[in-house]
N, C-alpha and C positions, 0 to 999 in steps of 0.2 A: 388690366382693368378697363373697363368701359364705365361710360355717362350717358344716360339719356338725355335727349335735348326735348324740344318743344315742336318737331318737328318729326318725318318718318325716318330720320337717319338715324344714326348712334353713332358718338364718340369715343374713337378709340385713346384712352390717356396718355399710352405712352409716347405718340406721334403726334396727338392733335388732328388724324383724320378721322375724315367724317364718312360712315359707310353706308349705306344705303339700304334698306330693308327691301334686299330681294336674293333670291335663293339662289340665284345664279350666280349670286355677288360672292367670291371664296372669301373674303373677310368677313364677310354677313353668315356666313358658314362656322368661321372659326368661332365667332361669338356665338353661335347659338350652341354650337358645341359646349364653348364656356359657360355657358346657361345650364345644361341640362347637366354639367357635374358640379352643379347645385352654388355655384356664385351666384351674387347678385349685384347688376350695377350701380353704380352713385343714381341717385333721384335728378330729373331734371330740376334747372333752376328756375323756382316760383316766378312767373314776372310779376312787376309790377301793375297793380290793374288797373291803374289808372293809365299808365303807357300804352295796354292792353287794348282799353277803349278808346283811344286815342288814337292807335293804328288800323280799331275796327271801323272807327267811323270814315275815318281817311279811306279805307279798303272800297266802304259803300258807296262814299260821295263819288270815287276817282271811277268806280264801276258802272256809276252812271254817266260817267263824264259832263256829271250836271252840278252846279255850284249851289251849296246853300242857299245863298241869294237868288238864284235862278229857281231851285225848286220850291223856295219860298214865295215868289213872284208867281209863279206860274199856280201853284194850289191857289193862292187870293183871288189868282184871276177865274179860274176856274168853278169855284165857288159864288163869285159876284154874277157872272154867265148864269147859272144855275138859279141864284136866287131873281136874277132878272127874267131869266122863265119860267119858276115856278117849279121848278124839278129838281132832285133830291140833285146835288153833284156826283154820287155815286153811280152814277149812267154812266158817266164818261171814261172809257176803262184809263184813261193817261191819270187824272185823279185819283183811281184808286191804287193803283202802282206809287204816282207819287207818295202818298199819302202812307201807305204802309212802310215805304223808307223812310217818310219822315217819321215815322211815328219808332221805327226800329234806333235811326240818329237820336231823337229825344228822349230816348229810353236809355242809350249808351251815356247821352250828356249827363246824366245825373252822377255814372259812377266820376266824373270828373273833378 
């Protein structure tokens, strides 16, 4: 028997390994074999979605390798620039990048 995971592998039950979806893989082979003489595996395990959003926004912040705090400082500043000359902030492409993750972050925080 196999499991689906939450990932491109599949779990094989009776070892506990984990196989890879690729056709070269002979395990990945045997399962598919098992597949088409009409089994079907366990379902993956639902995560939790609040854990979900919680490793999404980690994922965002660590990929920018910019902190909250930092990306929060730097849009303020960006913005007060802007209104001290009179031009939308939107000119500034580092604002509009920030701004899109922040706005992707605050959109994750609510399912928290």
């Amino acid at each position: 028997m196999y499991k689906l995971t939450n990932s491109i592998s599949i779990l094989r039950l009776s070892d506990g390994a984990s196989i890879p979806a690729d056709t070269d893989n002979n395990d990945y082979v045997d399962y598919l074999r098992w597949l088409s003489n009409g089994n079907t595996p366990t379902p993956a395990d639902t995560p939790d979605p609040k854990l979900q959003a919680a490793a999404d926004i980690q994922a965002l912040e660590s990929g920018d390798m910019i902190s909250r705090l930092v990306r929060e400082y730097l849009l303020a500043d960006l913005e007060a620039k802007a209104v001290k000359s009179g031009v939308d902030p939107r000119i500034f492409p580092a604002y509009v990048k920030l701004k899109a993750r922040d706005e992707q972050i605050s959109a994750l925080r609510v399912l928290l």
